[in-house]
N, C-alpha and C positions, 0 to 999 in steps of 0.2 A: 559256763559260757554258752551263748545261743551259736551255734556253729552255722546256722544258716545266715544270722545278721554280721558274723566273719566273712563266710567266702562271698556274702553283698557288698560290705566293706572295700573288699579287695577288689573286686570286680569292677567297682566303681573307682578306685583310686588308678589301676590301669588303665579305662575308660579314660580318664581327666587327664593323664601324663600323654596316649595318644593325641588326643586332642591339643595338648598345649603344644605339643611336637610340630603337628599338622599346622595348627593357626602360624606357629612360627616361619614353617616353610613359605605356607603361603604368600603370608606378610613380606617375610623376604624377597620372594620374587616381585610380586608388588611393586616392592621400593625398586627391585633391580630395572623392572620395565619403565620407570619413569625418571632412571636415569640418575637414582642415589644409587654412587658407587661405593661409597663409605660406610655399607651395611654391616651394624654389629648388634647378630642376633644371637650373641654369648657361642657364635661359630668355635673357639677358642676351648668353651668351656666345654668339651663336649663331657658329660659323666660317665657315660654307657659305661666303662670299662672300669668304672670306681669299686670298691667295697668295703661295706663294713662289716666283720665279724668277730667271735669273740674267741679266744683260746680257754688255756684252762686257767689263767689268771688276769688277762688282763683284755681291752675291749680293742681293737684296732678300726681305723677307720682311715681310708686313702680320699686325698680331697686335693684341690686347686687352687694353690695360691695365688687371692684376686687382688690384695694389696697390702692391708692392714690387718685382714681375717684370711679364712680358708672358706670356699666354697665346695659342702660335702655333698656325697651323693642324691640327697632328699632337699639339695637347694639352700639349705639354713647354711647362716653365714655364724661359723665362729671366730672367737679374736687370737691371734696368732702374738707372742710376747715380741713387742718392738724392737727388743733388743736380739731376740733369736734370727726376726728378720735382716734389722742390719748388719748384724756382726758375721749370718749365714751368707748374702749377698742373696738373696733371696730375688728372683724376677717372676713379674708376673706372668702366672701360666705353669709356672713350676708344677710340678706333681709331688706332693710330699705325703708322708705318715704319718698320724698322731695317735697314740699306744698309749692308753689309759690302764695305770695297775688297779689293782684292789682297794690301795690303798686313796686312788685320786690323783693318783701324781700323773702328771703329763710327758710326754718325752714324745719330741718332735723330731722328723727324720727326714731329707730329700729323698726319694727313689727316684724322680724322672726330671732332671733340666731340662728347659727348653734352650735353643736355640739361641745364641745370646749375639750380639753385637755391641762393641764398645766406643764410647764417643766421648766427645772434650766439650762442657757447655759454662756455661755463667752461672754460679750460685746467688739468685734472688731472694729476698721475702715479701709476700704479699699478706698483709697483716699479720698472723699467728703462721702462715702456710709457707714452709721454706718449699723451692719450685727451684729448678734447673734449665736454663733454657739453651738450648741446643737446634740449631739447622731451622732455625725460625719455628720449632715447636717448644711448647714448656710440659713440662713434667714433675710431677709432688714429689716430694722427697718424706723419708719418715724423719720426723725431729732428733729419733733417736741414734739415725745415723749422721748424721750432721755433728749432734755432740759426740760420737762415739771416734766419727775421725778427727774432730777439732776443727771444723769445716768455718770461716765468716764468714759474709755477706760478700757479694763480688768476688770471690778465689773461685779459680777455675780448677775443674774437679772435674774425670775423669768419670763417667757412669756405664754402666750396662743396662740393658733392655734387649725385651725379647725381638730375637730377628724377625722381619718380613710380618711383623703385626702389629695391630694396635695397639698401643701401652696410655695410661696414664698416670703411670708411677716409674719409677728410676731407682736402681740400686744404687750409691755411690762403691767405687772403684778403690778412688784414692785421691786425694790432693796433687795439683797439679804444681811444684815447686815452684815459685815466683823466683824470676833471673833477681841476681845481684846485681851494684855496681860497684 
């Protein structure tokens, strides 16, 4: 290997991540001074503090749960199994683990919840997309927790989301009993 076109490599890859850092800031403030309060420039996602490394048998790699996948240190989005996310209560922003062995196999783990808040909304569907609507906002749901609590159209379900942030996903909770008469 040419060790000079490596540490050019690198040098330039750190070069392009300051710069993406910086346009971001800027941008930011930007939209701040003209009065968009609703700025989401992945403030949420921050990575700094992510890592991947490897042991003596298997790869590990810390990432941020964005919805349907995880958002890893180097930005690639991988897919997270539908059913770990419903059945885990998974919210977005989560901080989790994914621990690859030798052999391929996957094993997913929470290290860091975020902040969660719990709320009562109406179970929708908009064509293929079940959605929750709640306090005049709606919210996607994954299909596989819908089937995994036996959720219909119209039953009011109890969801979590992350506190005092943007979300556009919803974990479901629980089914919310409908009165007898």
């Amino acid at each position: 290997m040419d060790k000079k076109k490596i540490l050019a490599l690198r040098d330039f890859i750190i070069s392009a991540e300051k710069s993406i850092k910086n346009s971001k800031k800027i941008l930011k403030d930007i939209l701040i001074e003209n009065g968009i309060k609703d700025v989401n420039m992945e403030a949420e996602l921050d990575t700094d503090w992510l890592n991947s490394y490897t042991s003596e048998d298997s790869k590990i790699i810390e990432w941020v749960f964005t919805w349907e996948d995880m958002l890893w240190v180097d930005w690639n989005n991988y897919p997270v199994p539908a059913n770990y996310a419903s059945k885990s209560k998974l919210v977005q922003w989560d901080k989790l683990k994914l621990t690859i062995d030798w052999s391929g196999r996957m094993t997913y783990k929470q290290i860091l919840p975020i902040a969660r808040e719990t709320k009562i909304g109406l179970l929708t569907k908009d064509n293929w997309k079940y959605q929750v609507i709640v306090d005049s906002k709606t919210y996607n749901l994954l299909t596989a927790a819908v089937t995994h609590f036996k959720c219909e159209v119209w039953d009011n379900i109890t969801i979590i989301i992350p506190e005092g942030k943007r979300a556009t996903f919803a974990a479901i909770e629980a089914i919310v009993p409908k009165e007898t008469n």
